[in-house]
C-alpha positions, -999 to 999 in steps of 0.1 A, spaced: 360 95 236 342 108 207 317 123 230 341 138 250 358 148 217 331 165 203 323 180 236 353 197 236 349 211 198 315 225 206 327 245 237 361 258 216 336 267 187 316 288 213 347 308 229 355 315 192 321 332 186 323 349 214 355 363 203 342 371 172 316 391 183 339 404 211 360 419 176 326 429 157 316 450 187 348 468 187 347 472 151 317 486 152 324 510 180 355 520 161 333 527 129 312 549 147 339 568 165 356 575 127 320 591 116 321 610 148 356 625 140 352 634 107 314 643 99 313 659 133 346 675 134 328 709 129 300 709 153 332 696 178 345 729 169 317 749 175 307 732 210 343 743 221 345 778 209 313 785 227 326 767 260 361 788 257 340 819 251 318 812 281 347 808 304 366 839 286 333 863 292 336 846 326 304 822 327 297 788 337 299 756 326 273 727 335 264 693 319 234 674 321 223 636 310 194 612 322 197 576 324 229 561 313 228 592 292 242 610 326 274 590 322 287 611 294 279 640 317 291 629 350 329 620 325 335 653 320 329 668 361 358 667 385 382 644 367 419 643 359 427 660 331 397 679 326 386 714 327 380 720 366 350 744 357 326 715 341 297 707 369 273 686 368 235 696 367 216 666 389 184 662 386 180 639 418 161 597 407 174 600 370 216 602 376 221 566 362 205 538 382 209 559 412 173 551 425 153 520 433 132 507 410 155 522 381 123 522 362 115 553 381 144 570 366 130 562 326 96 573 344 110 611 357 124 615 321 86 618 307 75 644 335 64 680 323 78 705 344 106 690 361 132 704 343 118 743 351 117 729 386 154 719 384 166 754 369 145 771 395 163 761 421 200 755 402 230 778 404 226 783 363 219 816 350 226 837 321 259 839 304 266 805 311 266 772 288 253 740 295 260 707 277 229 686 277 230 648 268 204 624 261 206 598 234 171 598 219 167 634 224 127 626 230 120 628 267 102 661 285 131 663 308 163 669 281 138 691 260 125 707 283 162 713 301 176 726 269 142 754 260 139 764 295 177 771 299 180 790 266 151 813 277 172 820 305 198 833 286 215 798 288 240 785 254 231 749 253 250 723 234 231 695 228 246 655 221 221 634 208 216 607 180 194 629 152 184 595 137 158 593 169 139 628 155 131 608 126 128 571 139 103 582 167 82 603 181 86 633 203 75 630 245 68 663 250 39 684 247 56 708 215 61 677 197 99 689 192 131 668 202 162 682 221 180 695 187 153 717 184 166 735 213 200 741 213 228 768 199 250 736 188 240 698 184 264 672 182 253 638 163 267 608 181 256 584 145 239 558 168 208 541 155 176 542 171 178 513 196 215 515 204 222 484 197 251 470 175 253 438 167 223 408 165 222 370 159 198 345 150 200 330 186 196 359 204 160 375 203 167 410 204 199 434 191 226 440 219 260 455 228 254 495 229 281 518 222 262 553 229 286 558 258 314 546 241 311 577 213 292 600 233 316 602 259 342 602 229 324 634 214 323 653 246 358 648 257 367 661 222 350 694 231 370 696 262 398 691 243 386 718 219 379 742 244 416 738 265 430 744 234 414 774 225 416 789 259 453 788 257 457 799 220 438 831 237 463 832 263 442 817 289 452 789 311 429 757 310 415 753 343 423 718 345 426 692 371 454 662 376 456 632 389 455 632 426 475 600 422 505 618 409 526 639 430 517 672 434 483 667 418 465 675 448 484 709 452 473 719 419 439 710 423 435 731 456 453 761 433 429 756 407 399 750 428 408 783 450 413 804 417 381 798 403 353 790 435 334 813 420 326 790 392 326 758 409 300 739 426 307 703 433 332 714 463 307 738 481 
């Protein structure tokens, strides 16, 4: 019995550390979206007046992220409730763990040249914006996307952690990282690592929350953006729910008015 006893104690004692780290992880993804709102409040400001201005002046909008970078991205592209105009620049093998081993997707990331190759054959030209994500900022790809597209006559806002330009080292051949290389850089606070909490038991830190705050930051600027559209008398392209009633009747409206500037449908 007091084995069994005992038994019991140990396994209650572990659900309640796992519930305690369960609450440290949000508390620490809570803390981190709080720094985003208030030390980044400006740069959210500035990602969205160059977004509304794009679409007033009758441009495009793309966003681009490798790894699980590409989540962020992929958030903002043909959802409910977001602007209908946001598409997604693919860079086939590095969408996620879209390829097989996903080690090939970390390996793309470090290839010189892809990124021209990309743009080369993309729909993006000059006058529009794109939105490029990538958590360290370091890679050839995301540098390289952000340079190349500015020399086009591309606005790029660029959501990164700055901590990594200072924790690391550059991967590409200038040495530089993707802040370097964009007309607005929003800094999602994460430490180099992305990882949140660590225990003596465990060997290594765990539970990330760059998605968690990254796709927090970007949704802000879409937020940022609707809102200024309309103050200027311009209504937000946005997309419902096609599981509402009407929603998909809206989005055909939507999707009709502006073709032009949309490039997931074609």
């Amino acid at each position: 019995m007091i084995r069994d006893t005992d038994t019991r104690y140990g396994k209650g004692a572990a659900r309640m550390s796992d519930r305690k780290l369960a609450a440290q992880f949000f508390d620490a993804a809570i803390a981190l979206l709080q720094r985003a709102r208030d030390e980044e409040a400006d740069t959210v400001e500035a990602a969205g007046t160059l977004l509304a201005d794009t679409v007033t002046a009758g441009g495009r909008l793309f966003a681009f992220g490798a790894g699980h970078s590409s989540l962020a991205a992929q958030d903002v592209v043909y959802r409910a409730g977001g602007l209908a105009l946001m598409n997604l620049l693919a860079v086939p093998g590095v969408v996620g763990v879209d390829v097989t081993p996903a080690t090939l997707g970390s390996a793309l990331e470090r290839v010189d040249g892809l990124a021209s190759a990309v743009l080369d054959t993309s729909p993006l030209r000059a006058g529009d914006a794109l939105v490029v994500v990538s958590l360290s900022g370091r890679n050839a790809l995301p540098v390289e996307m952000a340079r190349e597209a500015r020399a086009r006559g591309v606005r790029v806002v660029g959501l990164t952690s700055v901590a990594y330009a200072s924790g690391t080292t550059s991967r590409h051949a200038s040495g530089t990282f993707l802040k370097d290389h964009c007309d607005v850089v929003l800094d999602s606070k994460i430490a180099v690592g992305d990882a949140e909490l660590t225990l003596d038991t465990v060997p290594a830190p765990f539970a990330p929350a760059s998605t968690v705050v990254t796709s927090a930051l970007l949704q802000a600027v879409m937020a940022t953006t609707a809102g200024l559209l309309a103050e200027r008398g311009i209504e937000p392209p946005l997309l419902r729910s096609g599981n509402v009633d009407g929603g998909h009747e809206w989005n055909g409206r939507i999707m009709e008015e502006y073709r032009d500037r949309i490039f997931y449908r074609h």
